[in-house]
C-alpha positions as CSV (number, residue, x, y, z in Angstrom):
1,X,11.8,-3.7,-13.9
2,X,12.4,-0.1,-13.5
3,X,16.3,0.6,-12.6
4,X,17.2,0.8,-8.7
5,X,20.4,0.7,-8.9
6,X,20.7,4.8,-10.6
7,X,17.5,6.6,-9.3
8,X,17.7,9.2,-7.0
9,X,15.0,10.4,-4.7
10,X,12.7,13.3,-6.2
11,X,14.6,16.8,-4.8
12,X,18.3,15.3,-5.1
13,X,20.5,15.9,-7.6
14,X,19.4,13.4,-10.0
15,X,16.2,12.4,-11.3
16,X,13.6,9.6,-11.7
17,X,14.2,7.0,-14.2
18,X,11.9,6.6,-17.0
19,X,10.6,3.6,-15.0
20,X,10.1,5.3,-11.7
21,X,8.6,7.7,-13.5
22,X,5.7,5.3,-14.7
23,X,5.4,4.1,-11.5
24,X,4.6,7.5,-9.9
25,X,2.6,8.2,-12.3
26,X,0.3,5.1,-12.2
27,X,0.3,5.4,-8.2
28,X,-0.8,9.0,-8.6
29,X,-3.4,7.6,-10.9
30,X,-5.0,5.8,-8.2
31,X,-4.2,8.1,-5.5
32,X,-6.7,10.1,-7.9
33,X,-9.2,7.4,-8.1
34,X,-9.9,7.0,-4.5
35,X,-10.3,10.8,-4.3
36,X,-12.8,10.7,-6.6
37,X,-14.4,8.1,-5.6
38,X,-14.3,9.0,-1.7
39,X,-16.0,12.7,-2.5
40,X,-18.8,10.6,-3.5
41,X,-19.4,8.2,-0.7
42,X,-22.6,8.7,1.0
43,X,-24.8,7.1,3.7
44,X,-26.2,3.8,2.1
45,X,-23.6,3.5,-0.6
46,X,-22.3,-1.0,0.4
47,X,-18.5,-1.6,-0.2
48,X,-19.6,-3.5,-3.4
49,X,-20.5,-0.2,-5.2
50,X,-17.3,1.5,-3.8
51,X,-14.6,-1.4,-5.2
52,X,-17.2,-0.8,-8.6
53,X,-16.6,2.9,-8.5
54,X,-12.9,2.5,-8.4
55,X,-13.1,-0.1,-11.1
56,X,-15.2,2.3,-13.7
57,X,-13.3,5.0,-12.8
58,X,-10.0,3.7,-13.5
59,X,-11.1,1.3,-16.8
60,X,-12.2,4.8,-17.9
61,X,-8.5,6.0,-18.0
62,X,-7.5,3.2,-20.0
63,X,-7.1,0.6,-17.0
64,X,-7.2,-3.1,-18.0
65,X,-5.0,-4.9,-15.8
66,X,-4.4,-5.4,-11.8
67,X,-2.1,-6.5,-9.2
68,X,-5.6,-6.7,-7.3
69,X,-9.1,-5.5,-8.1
70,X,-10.3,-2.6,-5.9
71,X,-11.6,-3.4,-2.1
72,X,-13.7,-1.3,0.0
73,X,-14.1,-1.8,3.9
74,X,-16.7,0.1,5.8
75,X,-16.6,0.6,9.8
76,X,-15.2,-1.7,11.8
77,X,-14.2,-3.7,9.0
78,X,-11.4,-1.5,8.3
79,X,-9.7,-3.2,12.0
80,X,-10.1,-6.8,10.0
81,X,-12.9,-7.1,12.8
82,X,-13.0,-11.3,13.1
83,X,-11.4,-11.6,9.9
84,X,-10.2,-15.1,10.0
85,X,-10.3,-16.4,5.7
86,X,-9.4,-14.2,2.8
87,X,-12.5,-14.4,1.5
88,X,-13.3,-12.0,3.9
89,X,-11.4,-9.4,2.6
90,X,-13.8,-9.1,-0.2
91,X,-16.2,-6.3,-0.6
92,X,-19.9,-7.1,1.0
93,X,-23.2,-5.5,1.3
94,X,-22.2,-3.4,4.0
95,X,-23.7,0.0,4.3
96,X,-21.9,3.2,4.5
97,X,-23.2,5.3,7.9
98,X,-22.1,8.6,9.4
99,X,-18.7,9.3,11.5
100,X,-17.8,5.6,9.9
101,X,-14.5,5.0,8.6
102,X,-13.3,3.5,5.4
103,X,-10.9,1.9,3.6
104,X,-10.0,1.9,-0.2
105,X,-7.9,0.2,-1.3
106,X,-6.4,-0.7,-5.4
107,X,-3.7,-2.0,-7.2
108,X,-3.8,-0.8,-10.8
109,X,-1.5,-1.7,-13.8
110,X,-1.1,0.7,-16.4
111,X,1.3,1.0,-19.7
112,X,2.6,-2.3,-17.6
113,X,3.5,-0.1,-14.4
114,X,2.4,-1.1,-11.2
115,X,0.4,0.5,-7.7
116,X,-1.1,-0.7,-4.5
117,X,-2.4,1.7,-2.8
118,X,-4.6,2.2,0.6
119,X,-6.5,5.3,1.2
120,X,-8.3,6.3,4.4
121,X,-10.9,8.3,5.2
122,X,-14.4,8.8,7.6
123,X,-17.8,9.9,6.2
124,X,-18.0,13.2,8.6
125,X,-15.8,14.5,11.4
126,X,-14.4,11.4,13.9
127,X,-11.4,12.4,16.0
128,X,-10.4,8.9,17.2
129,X,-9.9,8.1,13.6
130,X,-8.5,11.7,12.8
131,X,-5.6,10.6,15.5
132,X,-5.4,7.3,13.6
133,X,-3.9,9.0,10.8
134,X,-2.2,11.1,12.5
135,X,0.4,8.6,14.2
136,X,0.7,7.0,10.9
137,X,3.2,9.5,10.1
138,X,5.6,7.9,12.8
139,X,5.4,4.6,11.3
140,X,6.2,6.2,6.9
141,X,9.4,7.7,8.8
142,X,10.6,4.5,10.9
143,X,10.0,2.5,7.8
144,X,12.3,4.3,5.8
145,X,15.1,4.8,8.1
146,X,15.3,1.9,8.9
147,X,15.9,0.5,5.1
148,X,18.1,2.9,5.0
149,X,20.0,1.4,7.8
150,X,20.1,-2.0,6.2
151,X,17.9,-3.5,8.8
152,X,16.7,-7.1,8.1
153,X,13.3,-6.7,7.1
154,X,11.9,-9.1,10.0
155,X,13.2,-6.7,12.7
156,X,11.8,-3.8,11.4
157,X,8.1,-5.0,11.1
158,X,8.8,-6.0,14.9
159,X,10.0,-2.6,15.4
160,X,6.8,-1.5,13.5
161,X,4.8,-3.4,15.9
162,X,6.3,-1.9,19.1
163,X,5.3,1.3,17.9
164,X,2.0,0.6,17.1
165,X,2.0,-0.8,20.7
166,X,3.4,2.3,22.6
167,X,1.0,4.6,20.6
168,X,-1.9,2.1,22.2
169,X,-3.1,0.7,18.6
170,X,-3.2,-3.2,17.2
171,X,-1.1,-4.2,14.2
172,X,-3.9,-5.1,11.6
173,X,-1.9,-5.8,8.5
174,X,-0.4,-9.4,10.0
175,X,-4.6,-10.3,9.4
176,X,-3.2,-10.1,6.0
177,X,-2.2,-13.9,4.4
178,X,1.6,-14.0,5.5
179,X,0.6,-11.3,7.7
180,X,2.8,-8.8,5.4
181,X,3.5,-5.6,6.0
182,X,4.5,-5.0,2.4
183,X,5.2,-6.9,-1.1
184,X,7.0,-6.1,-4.3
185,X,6.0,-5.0,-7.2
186,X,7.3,-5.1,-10.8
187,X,6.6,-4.5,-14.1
188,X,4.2,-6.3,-16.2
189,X,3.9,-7.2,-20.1
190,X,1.1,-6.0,-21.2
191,X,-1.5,-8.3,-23.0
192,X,-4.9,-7.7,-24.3
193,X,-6.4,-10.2,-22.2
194,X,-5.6,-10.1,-18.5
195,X,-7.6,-12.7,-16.2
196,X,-7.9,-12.5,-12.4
197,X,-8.0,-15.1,-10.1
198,X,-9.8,-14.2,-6.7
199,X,-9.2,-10.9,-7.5
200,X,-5.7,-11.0,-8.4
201,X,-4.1,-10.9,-11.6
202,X,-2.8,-13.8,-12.2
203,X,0.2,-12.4,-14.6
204,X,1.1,-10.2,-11.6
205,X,0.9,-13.3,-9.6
206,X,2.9,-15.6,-11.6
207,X,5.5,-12.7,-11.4
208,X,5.3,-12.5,-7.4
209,X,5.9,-16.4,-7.5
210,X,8.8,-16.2,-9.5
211,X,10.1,-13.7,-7.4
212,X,9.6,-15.8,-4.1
213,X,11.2,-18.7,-5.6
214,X,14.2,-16.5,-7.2
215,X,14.4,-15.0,-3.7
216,X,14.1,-18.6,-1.6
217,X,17.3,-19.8,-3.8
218,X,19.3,-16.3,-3.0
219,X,18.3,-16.5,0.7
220,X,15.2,-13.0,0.6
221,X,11.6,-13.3,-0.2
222,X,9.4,-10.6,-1.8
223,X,7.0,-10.9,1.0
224,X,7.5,-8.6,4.2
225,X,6.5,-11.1,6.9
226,X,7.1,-11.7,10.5
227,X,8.7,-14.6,9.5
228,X,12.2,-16.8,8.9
229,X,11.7,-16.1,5.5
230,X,12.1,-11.9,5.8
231,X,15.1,-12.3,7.8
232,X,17.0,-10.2,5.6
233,X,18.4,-7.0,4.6
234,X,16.3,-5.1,2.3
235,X,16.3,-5.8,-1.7
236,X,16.7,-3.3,-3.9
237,X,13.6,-2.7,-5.7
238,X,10.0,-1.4,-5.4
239,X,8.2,-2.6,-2.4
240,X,4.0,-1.8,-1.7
241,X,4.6,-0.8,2.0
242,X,1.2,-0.6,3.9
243,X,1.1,-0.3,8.0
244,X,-2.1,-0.6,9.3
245,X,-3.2,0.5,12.8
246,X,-6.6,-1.0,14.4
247,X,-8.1,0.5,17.3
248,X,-11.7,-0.4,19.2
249,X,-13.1,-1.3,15.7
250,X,-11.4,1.5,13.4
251,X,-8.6,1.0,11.2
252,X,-6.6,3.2,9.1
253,X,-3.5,3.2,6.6
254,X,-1.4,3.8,4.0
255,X,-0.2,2.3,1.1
256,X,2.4,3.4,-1.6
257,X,5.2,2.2,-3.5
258,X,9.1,2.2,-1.7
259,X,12.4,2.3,-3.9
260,X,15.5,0.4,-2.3
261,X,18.5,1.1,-4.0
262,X,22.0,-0.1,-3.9
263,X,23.2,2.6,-3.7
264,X,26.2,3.1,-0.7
265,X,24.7,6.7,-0.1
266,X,21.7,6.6,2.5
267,X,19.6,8.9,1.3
268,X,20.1,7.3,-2.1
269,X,19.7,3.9,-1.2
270,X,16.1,4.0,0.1
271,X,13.3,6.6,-0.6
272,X,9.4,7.1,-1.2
273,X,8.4,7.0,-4.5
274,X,6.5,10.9,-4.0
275,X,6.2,12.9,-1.4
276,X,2.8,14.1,-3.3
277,X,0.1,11.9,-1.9
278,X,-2.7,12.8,0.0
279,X,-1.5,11.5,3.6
280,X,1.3,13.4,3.1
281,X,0.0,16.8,2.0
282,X,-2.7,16.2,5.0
283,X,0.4,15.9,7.6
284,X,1.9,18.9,6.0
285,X,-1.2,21.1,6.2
286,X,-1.7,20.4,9.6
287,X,1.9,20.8,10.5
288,X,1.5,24.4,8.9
289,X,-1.2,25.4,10.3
């Protein structure tokens, strides 16, 4: 995988590896894709044909292999609304309608880099979800203190749900299997044929596995859980890190790629990949104006 143990955060004095590098770049890449594809939502457009949109658009720049296909969720499916099996999760027939929120979300692999990301937006103006993403800033900057205080991963998704709590929202990401608040993610050979399996690549799959029982020997897991099994410190390498607030049928969240280092310096040994992405520059435009 990319080296952790060197890179420096972009602005210090050193500079992305050639492998965080390809991991910005792919992440950027489908920053790009669900900007694209969320200037042309419309009223009537189902979450099928958004997930197909991302697809096209990203098989058009040379995309042939995923972490996870693209999913679209639509109004209160974005909260995991009476989501109890993962089949669930997949994109339906629902319809696109105006002031509803929506979730896309993608995990492309490209030149064997890989990105999971979650982008949120409403069709029209809705200030309940506007505030949404607005106290989703809180939770990018507890996150990465708190790896960068060496905090076992366990206690910092409970600190992560506390906040959510005090701020008067639900913690909708422990709907996800393992209820997870993040994964890792890792480089992948690339192949000419690349099969999924319920939407998953299974390469990328067979590497998460490997990982889990790597990390089960050396006492960490590449799941972020609630559970025993995330009752450790953080391990240095890329981590998909996506908190995801629910509120009276609206969710919203983020989703982008984490580097933990071991490196003894904190501001070294834990950072966010780019500062570049679009909930940031949002939070930024409205602080400046």
């Amino acid at each position: 995988m990319a080296s952790v143990t060197s890179a420096t955060p972009p602005g210090a004095a050193g500079e992305l590896t050639a492998g965080l590098r390809g991991f910005r770049e792919v992440q950027r890449l489908a920053y790009a894709c669900a900007e694209a594809v969320a200037a042309q939502l419309k009223p009537g457009v189902t979450e099928r044909a958004a997930a197909r949109m991302q697809r096209e658009w990203l098989r058009e720049r040379g995309v042939r292999d995923w972490f996870h296909l693209p999913f679209a969720w639509f109004g209160d499916r974005t909260a995991f609304v009476n989501f109890r099996v993962p089949l669930q999760f997949f994109p339906t027939q629902r319809e696109l309608e105006p002031g509803m929120a929506f979730i896309l979300d993608m995990a492309p692999i490209h030149n064997g880099y890989t990105a999971d990301i979650g982008y949120s937006g409403c069709l029209g103006l809705n200030p309940v979800h506007d505030r949404l993403l607005a106290d989703l800033e809180a939770h990018r900057e507890l996150i990465l203190r708190e790896v960068r205080e060496r905090r076992p991963l366990r206690e910092i998704y409970a600190d992560v749900d506390r906040l959510m709590a005090r701020q008067g929202y639900a913690n909708r990401h422990r709907a996800y299997p393992f209820g997870v608040i993040a994964h890792k993610v890792d480089r992948v050979r690339q192949r000419r044929w690349s099969p999924t399996l319920f939407g998953f690549g299974t390469r990328s799959l067979r590497g998460l596995a490997s990982d889990a029982l790597h990390g089960h020997r050396d006492g960490w897991s590449p799941l972020w859980s609630p559970y025993r099994f995330s009752d450790h410190p953080p391990q240095p390498g890329l981590w998909a890190v996506e908190p995801h607030l629910g509120f009276r049928g609206k969710g919203a969240k983020f989703e982008e790629i984490l580097v933990v280092t071991d490196s003894k310096d904190p501001q070294e040994s834990a950072f966010w990949l780019d500062d570049d992405l679009p909930h940031v520059r949002r939070r930024q435009e409205e602080k400046a104006a």
